[in-house]
N, C-alpha and C positions, 0 to 999 in steps of 0.2 A: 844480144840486142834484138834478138827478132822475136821476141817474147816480149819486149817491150814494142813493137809495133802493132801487134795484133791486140792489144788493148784499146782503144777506141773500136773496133768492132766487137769487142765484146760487150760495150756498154750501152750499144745500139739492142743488145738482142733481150725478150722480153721473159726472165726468169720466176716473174710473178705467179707464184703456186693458185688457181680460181678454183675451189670446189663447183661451183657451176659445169664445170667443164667434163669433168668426172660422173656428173651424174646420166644416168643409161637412160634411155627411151624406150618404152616398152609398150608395145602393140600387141592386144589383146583382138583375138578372132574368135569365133565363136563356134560351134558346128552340131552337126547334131548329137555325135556321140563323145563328142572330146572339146574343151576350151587350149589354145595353145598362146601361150606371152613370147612374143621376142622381143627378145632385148638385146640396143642396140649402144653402141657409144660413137661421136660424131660418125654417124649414119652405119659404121661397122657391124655386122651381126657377129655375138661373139655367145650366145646363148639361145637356147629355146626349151622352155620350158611346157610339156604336153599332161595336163588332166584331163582323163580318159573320163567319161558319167560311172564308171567302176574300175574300182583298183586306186591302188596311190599313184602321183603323181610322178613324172621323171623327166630327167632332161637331156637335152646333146647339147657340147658343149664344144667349141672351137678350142683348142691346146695349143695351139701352134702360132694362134692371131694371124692367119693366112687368110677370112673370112669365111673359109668355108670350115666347114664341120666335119670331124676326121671320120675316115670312111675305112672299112675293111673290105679286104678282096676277099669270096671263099673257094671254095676248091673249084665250084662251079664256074668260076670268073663275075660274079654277081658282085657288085658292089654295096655293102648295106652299112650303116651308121649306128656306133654302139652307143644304147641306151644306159643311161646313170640312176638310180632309185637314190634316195636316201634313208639309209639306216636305220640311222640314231639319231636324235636333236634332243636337248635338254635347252 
């Protein structure tokens, strides 16, 4: 019976799938030796993409959706952020 009471709360709640909502924001900076995009979804950073004026382009990427961007400790205790290339694209 209490599977059946918790129904009118479910039909309050709003399951409508919005592609809108899904779509990232993406703030472009400029500099002098590098262009870098972040990209955001409702305000979250969960990417950033860095083209350098030389070399291909690469990114850091959040794995975790904690908002921050996964960091390595090294032996030194230095904290630094591992950079992504990409490969291959067809």
């Amino acid at each position: 019976m209490t599977g059946f009471l918790a129904l009118p709360a479910l039909a309050e709640l709003d399951l409508e799938y919005r592609e809108e909502t899904l779509e990232p924001e993406v703030q472009l900076k400029a500099y002098e030796n590098r262009t870098v995009e972040e990209y955001r979804i409702n305000g979250n950073l969960y990417m950033i993409k860095i083209k350098p004026k030389f070399g291909p382009a690469y990114y850091l990427v959040d794995d975790t959706g904690s908002g921050e961007l996964d960091l390595r400790r090294t032996a030194s205790g230095r904290d630094i952020v591992i950079p992504r290339w990409t490969l291959l694209t067809w």
